[in-house]
N, C-alpha and C positions, 0 to 999 in steps of 0.2 A: 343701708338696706332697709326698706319699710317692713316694719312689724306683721303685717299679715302676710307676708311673705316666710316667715318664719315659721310660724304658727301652722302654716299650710306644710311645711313643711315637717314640723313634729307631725301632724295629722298622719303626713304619710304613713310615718312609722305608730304611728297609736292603731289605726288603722289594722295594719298588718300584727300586731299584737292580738287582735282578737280571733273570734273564734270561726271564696271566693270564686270570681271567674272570668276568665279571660274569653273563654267558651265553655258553652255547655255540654256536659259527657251522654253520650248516649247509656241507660243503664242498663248495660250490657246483660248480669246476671238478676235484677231486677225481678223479686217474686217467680226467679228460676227451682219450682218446688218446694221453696220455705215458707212456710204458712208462718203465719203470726206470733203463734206462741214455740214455736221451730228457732224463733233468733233470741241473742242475747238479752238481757233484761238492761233498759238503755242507765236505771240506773249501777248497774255492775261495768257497763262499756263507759260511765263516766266515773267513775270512781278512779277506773285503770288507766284511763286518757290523765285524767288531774296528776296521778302518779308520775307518769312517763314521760310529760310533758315538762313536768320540775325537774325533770334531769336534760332536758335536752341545749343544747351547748348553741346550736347554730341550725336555723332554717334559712330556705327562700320562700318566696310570697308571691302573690298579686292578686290586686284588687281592681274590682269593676264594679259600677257602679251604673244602674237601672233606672230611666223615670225621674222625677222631679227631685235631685238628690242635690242638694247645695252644703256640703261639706268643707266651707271655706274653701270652693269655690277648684273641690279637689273631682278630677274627672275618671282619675287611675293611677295606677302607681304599681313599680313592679322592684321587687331589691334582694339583700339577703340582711336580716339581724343576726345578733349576737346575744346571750347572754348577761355578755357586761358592757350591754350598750351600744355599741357600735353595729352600724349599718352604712347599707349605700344600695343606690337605686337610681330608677327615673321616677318620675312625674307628670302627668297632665293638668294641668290646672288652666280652668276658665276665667279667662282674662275680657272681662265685659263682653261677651260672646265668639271670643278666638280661641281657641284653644292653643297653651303655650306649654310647649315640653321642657323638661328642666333634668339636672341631675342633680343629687345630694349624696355627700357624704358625712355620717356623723362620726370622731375619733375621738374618744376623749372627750375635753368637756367643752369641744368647739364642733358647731356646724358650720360645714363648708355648702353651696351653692352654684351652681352656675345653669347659667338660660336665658334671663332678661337683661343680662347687659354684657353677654361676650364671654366674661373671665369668671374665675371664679372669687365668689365674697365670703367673707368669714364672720359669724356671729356666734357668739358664745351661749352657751346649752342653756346657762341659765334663761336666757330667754324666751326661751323654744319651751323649757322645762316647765315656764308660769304658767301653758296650758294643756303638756305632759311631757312629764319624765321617763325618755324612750327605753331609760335601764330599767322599768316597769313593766316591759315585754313579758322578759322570760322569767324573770322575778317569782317564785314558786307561789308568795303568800298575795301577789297581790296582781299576775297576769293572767296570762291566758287560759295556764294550767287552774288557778283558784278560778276561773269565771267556769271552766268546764266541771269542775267539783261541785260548785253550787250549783248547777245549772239541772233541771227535771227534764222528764220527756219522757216518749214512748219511741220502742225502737218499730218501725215502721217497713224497711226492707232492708235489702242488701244489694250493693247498685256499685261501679265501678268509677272510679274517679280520677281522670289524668292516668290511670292502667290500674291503680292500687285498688283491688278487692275493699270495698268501706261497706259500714252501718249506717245508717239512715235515722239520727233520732229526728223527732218533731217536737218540740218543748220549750221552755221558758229561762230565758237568761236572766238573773238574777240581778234585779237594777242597782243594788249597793255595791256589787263585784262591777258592774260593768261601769257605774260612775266612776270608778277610778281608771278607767281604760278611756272613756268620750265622755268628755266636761258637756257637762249638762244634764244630762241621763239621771232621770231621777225615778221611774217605772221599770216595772220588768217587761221584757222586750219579748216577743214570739218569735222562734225560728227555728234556721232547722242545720242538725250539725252532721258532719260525715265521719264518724269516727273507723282511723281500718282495722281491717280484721287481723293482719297476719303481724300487725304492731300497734297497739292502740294510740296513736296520736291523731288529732284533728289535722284530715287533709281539706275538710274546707267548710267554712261556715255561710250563710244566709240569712239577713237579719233587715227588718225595715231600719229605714234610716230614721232618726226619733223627729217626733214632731213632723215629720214631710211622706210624702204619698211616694216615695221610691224606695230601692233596697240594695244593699250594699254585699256584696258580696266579693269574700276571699279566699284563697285556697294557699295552701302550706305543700311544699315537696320537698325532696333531701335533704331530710333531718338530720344534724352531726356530720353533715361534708365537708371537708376544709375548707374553711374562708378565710381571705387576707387583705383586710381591708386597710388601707396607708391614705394617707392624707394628700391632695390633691396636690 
């Protein structure tokens, strides 16, 4: 199996580690009578997301991706992680301008594949790991939960996401947090995060993609649902 194959592959899940959209929510209650200093102080709404988030055991995802985005050549990706690593999902990935759907699953300290040649192939994590280690997701001190801890802003509205009542920050990802999420990333990043009201976790982030003129965008739903992921 070629190496950038891999690689695209961890991405998926580095990817969904941080802080999306498949479609855009209409913001349903959106500046419905809350004035500005009316919503929470965005840094108290991330404080409580950084908490809650280190506890959380299993999400789903999906990512889309807006605009001039070459992300190892990743177009989308939809799955569910785990805490201690293990995920499974599909893939889009731009195959010199075809788009080629894929499925992965990671168990343990093997990634499984399939899409470009039929069946599925097995490559072991350490490889996938040399440009991230997907058990780095839920990881309290060093994922998604620590990127929302460091992370500033102003809370800005309250707006509806996939159904969940969310907060609206606008602020600054913290580039030493987020370099250990996307290898390269060495700036802090602008964006803007959705944290919900009636449970503080991040249901979806938006963030430029580093160095290119597009923007990457994920979104997280049913946090702590049973997931069973077994090996192809």
């Amino acid at each position: 199996m070629r190496r950038p194959l891999a690689f695209a592959s961890a991405l998926v899940l580095l990817l969904a580690g941080l802080v999306g959209c498949t479609e855009r929510d209409t913001p349903a209650d959106a500046g419905a009578g809350a004035a500005a200093d009316q919503l929470p102080a965005a840094a108290e709404l991330l404080a409580a997301a950084g908490t809650e988030l280190a506890a959380v055991k299993t999400a789903r995802f999906s990512i889309d991706t807006e605009g001039a985005v070459d992300l190892l050549g990743i177009r989308g990706a939809s799955g569910v992680i785990t805490s201690t690593g293990d995920a499974e999902g599909e893939a889009r990935l731009d195959q010199g301008g075809n788009v080629v759907e894929l499925s992965f699953v990671i168990k343990g300290q093997t990634l499984h594949v399939k899409g470009l040649t039929g069946g599925w192939q097995q490559v072991p994590l350490s490889l996938a790991a040399s440009v991230y280690d997907p058990s780095a997701m839920l990881t309290p001190d060093r994922g998604v939960a620590h990127l929302v801890r460091t992370a500033s802003g102003t809370t800005e509205a309250r707006e509806t996401v996939d159904g969940a009542p969310s907060y609206r920050i606008s602020g600054t990802l913290n580039g030493a947090a987020l370099a250990a999420l996307v290898p390269g990333v060495t700036d802090d990043v602008t964006g803007t995060l959705w944290i919900g009201v009636d449970r503080p976790v991040l249901h979806r982030a938006s963030f430029p993609a580093p160095g290119q003129s597009g923007t990457v965008t994920v979104t997280f739903s049913d946090f702590d649902a049973p997931v069973t992921i077994r090996e192809p």
